[in-house]
Steps between C-alpha positions, in 0.01 A plus 500: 500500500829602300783316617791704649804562222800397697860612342796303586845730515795370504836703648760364348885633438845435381690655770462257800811478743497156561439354211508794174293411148333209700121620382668398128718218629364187258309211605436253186568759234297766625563792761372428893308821462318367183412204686287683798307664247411231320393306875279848568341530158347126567325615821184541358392844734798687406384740215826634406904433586741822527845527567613743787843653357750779614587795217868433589716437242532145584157340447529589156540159402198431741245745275650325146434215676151573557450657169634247274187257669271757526493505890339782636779701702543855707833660555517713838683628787795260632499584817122581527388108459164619696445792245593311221272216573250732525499647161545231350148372631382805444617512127330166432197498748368238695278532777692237726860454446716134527885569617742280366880551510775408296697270717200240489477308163319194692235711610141230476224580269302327732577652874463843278179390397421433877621801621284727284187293594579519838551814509182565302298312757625667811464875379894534577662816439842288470577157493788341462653128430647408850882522463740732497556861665079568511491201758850472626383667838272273604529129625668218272147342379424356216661700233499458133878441363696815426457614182147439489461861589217743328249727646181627372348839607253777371641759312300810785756290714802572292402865444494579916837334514667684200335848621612451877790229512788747586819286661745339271399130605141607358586661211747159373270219598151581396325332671583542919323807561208307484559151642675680835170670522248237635336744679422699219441254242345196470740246406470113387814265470462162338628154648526221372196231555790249695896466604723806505769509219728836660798250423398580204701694269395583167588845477823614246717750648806314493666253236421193718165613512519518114608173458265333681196696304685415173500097622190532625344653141704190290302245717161651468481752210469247252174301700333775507645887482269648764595193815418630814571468847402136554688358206871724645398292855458183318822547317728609822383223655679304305742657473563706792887539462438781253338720728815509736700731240352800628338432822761674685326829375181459712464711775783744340254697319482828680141488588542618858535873350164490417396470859775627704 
């Protein structure tokens, strides 16, 4: 039996609000962007990495970028993020997509490698890494740290949500069409095997969240560039006064619009 190609796409962008350039923000020389490709191209079941840009004028530097490395990139609609996603998978193929975004440079090779097996298994239409908006409406339990966040899916399942997602929520997040549609589709979400880690935060969408990623990345990086989960634990644990600096953010993250 062939095994499934799986593309990872990554939507990435200069223009954030809260924190602008951050995707090329350095972390030990090289951008934060280049540093979540290089964690997805070591999951062995991910055939090919892409980076999800806008045509504006802005994410120029984000295509030069990509083309001075030879990273496979696709320029579309700003505003569109769903149909931009969407041709850009479509562009490079895949039958079974991995989303990443931007704003998550200590995404784990090894909870993505889970994920995709898991999802594998279970005949899932959707699953996703438990944390963040995708799980935010359903009972604090054992989450994975935010941050952590990716999502794997078939690519018939990305079609019927580019063809019918309509409302502007849809159109800018990808992927809630389909996980507010249990009903419809059958959907997976992975937990971790113990504990619950939502104080957690991992994520970078604000400076303090940067500099606790950039820490994080000078205590590990040089052990072994692909550290995971388990080794960020260890390493809080000892030193748990650096993830105070931007704990205030939890909670503030504007999930509830998603199920509102």
């Amino acid at each position: 039996m062939n095994r499934k190609r799986i593309t990872a796409i990554i939507q990435a962008r200069i223009g954030s609000t809260r924190l602008p350039g951050k995707v090329m923000m350095p972390i030990l020389g090289k951008p934060m962007l280049q540093h979540i490709v290089e964690r997805l191209k070591s999951v062995g079941a991910i055939d090919k990495v892409v980076v999800a840009t806008s045509d504006s004028r802005k994410d120029d530097r984000l295509s030069e970028f990509c083309d001075e490395y030879s990273i496979a990139f696709y320029r579309g609609s700003e505003e569109d993020v769903l149909g931009r996603f969407y041709q850009a998978a479509k562009d490079f193929g895949g039958e079974h997509l991995l989303r990443i975004t931007g704003d998550c440079p200590l995404v784990d090779p090894l909870v993505v490698s889970r994920l995709i097996a898991y999802y594998f298994q279970n005949g899932f239409d959707f699953c996703g890494v438990a944390t963040g908006a995708g799980v935010a409406g359903r009972e604090v339990v054992g989450r994975y740290p935010d941050g952590l966040d990716a999502e794997v899916f078939s690519m018939d399942i990305l079609t019927t949500a580019w063809r019918e997602a309509t409302s502007e929520l849809h159109r800018e997040h990808v992927t809630p069409f389909i996980w507010q549609q249990p009903e419809r589709f059958r959907l997976g979400a992975l937990y971790p095997d113990n504990d619950d880690y939502s104080h957690c935060r991992w994520t970078v969408d604000n400076l303090e969240d940067f500099k606790l990623v950039q820490w994080i990345y000078e205590q590990l990086y040089s052990i072994n560039p692909c550290f995971g989960m388990e080794e960020i634990v260890d390493l809080l644990n000892r030193r748990p006064e650096k993830a105070s600096g931007n704990r205030h953010f939890i909670g503030k993250e504007g999930y509830e619009e998603f199920w509102t």
